[in-house]
N, C-alpha and C positions, 0 to 999 in steps of 0.2 A: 126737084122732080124725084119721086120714089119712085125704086123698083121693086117689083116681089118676085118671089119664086115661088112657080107653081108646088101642088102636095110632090109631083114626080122626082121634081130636082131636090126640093129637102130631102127625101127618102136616100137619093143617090148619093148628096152629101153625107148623110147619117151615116150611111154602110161606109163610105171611103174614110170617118171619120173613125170607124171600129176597125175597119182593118190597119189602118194606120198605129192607131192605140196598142193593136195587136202586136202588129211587128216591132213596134218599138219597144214593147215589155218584154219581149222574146228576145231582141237585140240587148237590152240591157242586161236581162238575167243571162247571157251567154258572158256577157264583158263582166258580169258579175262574178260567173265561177272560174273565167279567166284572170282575173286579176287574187282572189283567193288562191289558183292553185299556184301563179309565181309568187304569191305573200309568202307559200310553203316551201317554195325550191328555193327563194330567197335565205330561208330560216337555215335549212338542212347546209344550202354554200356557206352559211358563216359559221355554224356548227363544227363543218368540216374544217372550215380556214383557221378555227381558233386553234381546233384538235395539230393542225397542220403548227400553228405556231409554235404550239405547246411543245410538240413534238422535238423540233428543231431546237426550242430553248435545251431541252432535258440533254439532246447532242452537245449543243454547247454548254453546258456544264459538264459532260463526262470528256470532252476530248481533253482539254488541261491536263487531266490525270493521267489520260495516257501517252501525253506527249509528253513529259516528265518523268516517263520511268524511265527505267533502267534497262537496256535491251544490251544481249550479246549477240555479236555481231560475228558470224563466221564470216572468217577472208578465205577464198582461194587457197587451198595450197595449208592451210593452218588446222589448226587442231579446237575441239569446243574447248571454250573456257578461253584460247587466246584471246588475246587484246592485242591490238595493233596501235603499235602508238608511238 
C-alpha cells in the first residue's frame, strides 16, 4: 500500500528542510571559526612555552658561572678583604 503527500505537506517538508540546512550551515560555520581561533591560541601557548623554555635553559647556563665565583664575604665584627677561616 502507498502513501502520498498532498502539494501542502511537501511545501512544509521543503521549508523544515531549508531551515534545517540553514542552521546547520550557521552551526558549522560558528564551530568553524571556533576551532581556527583555539588552532591560534593553540600556536601563541607553544610559542610562549618554547620562549619560556628557552629562557630557563639561558638561566641554566649562566648560573654555573656564578655559583663558581669568587665572592668576599664580610663576617660581623671584621673588616673587607677578611677572610674567615
Amino acid at each position: 500500500m502507498k502513501q502520498y503527500i498532498d502539494e501542502r505537506a511537501a511545501r512544509v517538508f521543503l521549508l523544515a528542510a531549508k531551515i534545517s540546512a540553514m542552521s546547520m550551515s550557521r552551526a558549522a560555520s560558528i564551530m568553524r571559526s571556533d576551532a581556527e581561533r583555539k588552532a591560534t591560541d593553540a600556536a601563541l601557548a607553544r610559542k610562549r612555552a618554547k620562549e619560556a623554555i628557552d629562557y630557563v635553559m639561558s638561566l641554566s647556563n649562566w648560573i654555573p658561572n656564578v655559583k663558581h665565583q669568587k665572592r668576599d664575604v664580610l663576617v660581623s665584627g671584621s673588616k673587607p678583604g677578611y677572610e674567615a677561616g
